[in-house]
The first five atom37 places (N, CA, C, CB, O) and aatype in JSON, in Angstrom:
{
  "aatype": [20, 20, 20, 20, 20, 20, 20, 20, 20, 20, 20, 20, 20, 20, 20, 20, 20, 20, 20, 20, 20, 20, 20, 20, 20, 20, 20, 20, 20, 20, 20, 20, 20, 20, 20, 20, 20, 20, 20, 20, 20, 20, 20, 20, 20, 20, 20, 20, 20, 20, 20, 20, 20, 20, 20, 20, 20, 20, 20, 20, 20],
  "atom_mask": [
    [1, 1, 1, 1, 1],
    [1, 1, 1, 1, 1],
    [1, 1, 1, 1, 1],
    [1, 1, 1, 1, 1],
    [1, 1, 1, 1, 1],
    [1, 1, 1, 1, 1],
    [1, 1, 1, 1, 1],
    [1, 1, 1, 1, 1],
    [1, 1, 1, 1, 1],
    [1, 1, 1, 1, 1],
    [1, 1, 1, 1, 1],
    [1, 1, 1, 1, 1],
    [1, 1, 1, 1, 1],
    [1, 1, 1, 1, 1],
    [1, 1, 1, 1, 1],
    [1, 1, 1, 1, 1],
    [1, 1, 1, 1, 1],
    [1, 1, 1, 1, 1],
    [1, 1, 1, 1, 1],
    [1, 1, 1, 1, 1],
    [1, 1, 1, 1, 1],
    [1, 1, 1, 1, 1],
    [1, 1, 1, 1, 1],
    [1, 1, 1, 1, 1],
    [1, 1, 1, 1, 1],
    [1, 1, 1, 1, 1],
    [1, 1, 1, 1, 1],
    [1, 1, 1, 1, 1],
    [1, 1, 1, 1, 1],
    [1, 1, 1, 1, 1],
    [1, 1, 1, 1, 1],
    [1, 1, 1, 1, 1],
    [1, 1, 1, 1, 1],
    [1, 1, 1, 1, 1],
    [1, 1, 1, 1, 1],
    [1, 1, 1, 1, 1],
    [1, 1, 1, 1, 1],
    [1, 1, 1, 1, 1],
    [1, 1, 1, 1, 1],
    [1, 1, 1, 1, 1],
    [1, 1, 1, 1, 1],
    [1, 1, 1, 1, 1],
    [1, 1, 1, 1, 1],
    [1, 1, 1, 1, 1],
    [1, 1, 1, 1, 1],
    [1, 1, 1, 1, 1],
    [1, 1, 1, 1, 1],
    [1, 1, 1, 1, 1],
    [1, 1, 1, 1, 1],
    [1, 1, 1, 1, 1],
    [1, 1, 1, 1, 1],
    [1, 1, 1, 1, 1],
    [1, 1, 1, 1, 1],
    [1, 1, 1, 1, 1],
    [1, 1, 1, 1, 1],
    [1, 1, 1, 1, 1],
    [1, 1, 1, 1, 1],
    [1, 1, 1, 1, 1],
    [1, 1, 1, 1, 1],
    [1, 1, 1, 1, 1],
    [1, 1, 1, 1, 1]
  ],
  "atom_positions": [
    [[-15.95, 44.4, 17.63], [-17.28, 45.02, 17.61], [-18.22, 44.26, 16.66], [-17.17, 46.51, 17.17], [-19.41, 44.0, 16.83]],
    [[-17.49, 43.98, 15.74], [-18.75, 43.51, 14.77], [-18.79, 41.76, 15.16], [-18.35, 43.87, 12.73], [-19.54, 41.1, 14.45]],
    [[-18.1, 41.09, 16.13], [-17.89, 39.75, 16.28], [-19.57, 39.92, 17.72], [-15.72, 39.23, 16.89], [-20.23, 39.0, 18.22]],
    [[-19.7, 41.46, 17.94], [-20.17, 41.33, 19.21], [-21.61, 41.57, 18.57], [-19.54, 42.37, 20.46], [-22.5, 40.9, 19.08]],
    [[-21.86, 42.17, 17.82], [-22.85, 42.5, 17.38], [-23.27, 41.65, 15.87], [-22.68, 43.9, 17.38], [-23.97, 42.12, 14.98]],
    [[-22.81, 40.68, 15.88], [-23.13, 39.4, 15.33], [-23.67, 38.26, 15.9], [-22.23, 39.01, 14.91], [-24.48, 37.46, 15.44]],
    [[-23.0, 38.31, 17.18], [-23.67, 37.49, 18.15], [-24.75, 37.72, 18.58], [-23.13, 37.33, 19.08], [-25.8, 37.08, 18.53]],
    [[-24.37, 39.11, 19.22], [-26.23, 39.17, 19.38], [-27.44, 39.27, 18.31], [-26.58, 40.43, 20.1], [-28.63, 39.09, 18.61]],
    [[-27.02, 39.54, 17.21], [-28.04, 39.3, 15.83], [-28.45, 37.72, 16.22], [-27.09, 39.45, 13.95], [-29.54, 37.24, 16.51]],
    [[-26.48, 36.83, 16.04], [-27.29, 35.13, 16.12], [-28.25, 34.97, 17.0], [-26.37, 33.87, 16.55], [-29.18, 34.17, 16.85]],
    [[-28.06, 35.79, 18.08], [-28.64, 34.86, 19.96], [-30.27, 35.38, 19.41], [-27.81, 36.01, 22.38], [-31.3, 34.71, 19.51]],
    [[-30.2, 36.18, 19.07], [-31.43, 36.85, 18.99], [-32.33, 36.4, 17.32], [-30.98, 38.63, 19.17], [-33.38, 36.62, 16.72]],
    [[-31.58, 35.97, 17.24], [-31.88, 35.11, 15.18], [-32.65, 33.93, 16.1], [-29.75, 34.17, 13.7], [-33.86, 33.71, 16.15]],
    [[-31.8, 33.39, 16.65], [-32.2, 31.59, 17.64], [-33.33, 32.04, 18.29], [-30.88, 30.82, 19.13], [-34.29, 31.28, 18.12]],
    [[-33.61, 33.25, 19.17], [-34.31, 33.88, 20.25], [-35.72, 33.68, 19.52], [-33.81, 35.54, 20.66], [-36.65, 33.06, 20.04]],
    [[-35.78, 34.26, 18.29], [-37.01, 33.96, 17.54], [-37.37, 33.07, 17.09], [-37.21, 34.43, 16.78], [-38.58, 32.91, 17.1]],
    [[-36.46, 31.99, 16.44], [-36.29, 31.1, 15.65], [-37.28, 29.9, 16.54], [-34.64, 30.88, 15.36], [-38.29, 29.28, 16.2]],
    [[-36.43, 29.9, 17.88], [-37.37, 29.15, 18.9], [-38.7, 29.66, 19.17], [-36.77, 29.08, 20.18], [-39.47, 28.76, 19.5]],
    [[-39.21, 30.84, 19.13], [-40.3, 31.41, 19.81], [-41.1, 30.72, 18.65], [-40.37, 33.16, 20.11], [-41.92, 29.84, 18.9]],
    [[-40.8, 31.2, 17.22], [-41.66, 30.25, 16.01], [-41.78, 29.16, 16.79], [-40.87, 29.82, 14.43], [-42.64, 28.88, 17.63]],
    [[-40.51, 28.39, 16.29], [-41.08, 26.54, 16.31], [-41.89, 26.31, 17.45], [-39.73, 25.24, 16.51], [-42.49, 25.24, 17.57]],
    [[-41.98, 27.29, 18.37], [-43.03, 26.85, 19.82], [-44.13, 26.87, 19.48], [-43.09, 27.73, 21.13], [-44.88, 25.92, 19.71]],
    [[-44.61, 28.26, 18.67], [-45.67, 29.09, 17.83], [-46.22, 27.58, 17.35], [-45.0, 30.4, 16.41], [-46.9, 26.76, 17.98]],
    [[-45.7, 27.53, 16.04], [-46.06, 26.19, 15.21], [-46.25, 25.29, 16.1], [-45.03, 25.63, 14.23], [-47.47, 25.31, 16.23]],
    [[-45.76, 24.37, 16.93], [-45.36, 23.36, 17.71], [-46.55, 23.32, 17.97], [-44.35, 23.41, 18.72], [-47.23, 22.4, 17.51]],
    [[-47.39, 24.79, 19.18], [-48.47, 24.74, 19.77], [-49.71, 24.56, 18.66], [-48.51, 25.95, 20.63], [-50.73, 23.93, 18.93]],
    [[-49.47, 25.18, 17.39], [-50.51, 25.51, 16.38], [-51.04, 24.12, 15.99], [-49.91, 26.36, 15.07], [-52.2, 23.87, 15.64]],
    [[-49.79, 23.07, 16.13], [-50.01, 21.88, 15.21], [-49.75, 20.73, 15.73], [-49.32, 21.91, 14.08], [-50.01, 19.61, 15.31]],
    [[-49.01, 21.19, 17.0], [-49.12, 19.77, 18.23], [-50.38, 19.81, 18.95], [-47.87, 19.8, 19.57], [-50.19, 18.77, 19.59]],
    [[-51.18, 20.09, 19.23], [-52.78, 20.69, 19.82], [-53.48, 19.55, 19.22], [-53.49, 22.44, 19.19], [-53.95, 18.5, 19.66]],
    [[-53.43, 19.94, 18.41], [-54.87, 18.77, 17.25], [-54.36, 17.72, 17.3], [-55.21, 18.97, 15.34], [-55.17, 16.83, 17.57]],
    [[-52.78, 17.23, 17.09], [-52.48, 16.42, 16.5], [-52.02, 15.52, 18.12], [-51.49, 16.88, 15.24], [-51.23, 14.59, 17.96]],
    [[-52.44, 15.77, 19.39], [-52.47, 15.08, 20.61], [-53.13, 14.16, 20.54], [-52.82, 15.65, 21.59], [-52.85, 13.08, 21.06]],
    [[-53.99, 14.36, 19.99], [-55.63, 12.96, 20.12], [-54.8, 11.84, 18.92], [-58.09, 13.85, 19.09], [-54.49, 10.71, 19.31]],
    [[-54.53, 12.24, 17.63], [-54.12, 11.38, 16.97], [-52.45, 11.07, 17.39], [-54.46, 11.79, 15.62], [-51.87, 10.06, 17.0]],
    [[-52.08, 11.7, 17.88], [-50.81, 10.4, 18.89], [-51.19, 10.0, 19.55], [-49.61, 10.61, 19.69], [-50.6, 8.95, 19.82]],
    [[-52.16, 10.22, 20.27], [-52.87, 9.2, 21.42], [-53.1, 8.14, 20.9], [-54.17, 9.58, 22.05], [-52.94, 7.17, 21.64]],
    [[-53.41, 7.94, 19.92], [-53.64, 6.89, 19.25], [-52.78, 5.85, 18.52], [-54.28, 7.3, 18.59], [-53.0, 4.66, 18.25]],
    [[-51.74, 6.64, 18.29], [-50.93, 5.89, 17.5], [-50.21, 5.43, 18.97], [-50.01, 6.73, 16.15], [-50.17, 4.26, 19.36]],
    [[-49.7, 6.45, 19.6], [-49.21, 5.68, 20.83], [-49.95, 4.38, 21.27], [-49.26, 6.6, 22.0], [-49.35, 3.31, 21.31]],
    [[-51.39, 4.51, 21.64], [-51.94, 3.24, 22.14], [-51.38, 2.02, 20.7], [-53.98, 3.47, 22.41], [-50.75, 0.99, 20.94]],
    [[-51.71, 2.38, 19.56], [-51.04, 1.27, 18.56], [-49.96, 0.9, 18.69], [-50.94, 1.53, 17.36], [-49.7, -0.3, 18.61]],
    [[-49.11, 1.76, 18.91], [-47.54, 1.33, 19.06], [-47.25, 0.61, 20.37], [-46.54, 2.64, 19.02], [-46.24, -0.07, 20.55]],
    [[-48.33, 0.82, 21.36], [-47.99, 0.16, 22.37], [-48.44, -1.3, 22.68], [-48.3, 0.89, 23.23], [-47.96, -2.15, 23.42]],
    [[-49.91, -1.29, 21.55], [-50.05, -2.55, 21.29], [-48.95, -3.59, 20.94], [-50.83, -2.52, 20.42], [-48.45, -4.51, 21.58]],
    [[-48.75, -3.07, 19.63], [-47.75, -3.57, 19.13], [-46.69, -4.37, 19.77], [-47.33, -2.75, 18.66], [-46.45, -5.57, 19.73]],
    [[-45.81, -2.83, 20.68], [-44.54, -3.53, 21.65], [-45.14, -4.57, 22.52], [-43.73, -2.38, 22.75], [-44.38, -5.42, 22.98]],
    [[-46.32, -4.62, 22.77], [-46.55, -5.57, 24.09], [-47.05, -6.97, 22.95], [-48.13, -4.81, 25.55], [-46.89, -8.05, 23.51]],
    [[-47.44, -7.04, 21.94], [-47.3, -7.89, 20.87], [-45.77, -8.56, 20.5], [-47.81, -7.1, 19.77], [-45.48, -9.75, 20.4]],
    [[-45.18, -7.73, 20.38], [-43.65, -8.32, 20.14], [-42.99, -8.54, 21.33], [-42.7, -7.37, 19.32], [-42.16, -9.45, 21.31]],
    [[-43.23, -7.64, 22.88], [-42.78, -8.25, 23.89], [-42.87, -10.42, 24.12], [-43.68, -7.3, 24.95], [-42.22, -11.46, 24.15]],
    [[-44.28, -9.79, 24.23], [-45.09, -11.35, 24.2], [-44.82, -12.43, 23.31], [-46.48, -11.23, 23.92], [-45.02, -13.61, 23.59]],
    [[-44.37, -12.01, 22.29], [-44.32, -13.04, 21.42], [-42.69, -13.24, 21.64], [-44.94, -12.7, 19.84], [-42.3, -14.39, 21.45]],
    [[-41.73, -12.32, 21.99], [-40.16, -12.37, 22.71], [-40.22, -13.43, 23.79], [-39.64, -10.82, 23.5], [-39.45, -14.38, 23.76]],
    [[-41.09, -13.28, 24.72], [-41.74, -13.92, 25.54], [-41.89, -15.82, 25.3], [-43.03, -13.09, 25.46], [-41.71, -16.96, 25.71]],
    [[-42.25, -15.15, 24.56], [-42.86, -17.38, 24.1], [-42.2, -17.68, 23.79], [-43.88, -18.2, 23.05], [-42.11, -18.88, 24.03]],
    [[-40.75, -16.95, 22.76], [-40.11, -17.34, 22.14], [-38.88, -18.14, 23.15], [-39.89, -16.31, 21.26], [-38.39, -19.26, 22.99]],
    [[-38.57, -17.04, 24.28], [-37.56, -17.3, 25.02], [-37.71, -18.53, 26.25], [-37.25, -15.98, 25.51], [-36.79, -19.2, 26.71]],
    [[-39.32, -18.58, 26.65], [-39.6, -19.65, 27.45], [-39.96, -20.93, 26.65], [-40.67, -19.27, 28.36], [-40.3, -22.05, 27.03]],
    [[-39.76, -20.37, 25.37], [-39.64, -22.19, 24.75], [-38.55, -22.47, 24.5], [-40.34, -22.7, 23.39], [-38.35, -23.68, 24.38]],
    [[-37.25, -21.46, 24.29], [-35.84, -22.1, 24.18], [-35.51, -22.65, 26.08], [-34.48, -20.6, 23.43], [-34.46, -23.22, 26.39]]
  ]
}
């Protein structure tokens, strides 16, 4: 009994636990879309910077 009604405390501990981090997630992933947009486009600079330069490296060996 009490193994059963522990579990459902946990399932239901997690049940919320997730509903938060979604809560937050939405509160503070929202705003923060435009500035990954950005960093994404940087980071993607980047990889296509180090692709390219992988690139030169390998058609000059």
């Amino acid at each position: 009994m009490v193994k059963v009604a522990f579990g459902l405390s946990f399932s239901r501990w997690l049940l919320l636990l997730y509903v938060n981090i979604n809560i937050i997630h939405c509160l503070f992933y929202l705003p923060m879309l435009k500035v990954r947009a950005d960093f994404a486009k940087k980071q993607r600079n980047r990889l296509n910077c180090v692709a390219s330069w992988i690139n030169w490296l390998v058609s000059g060996i």
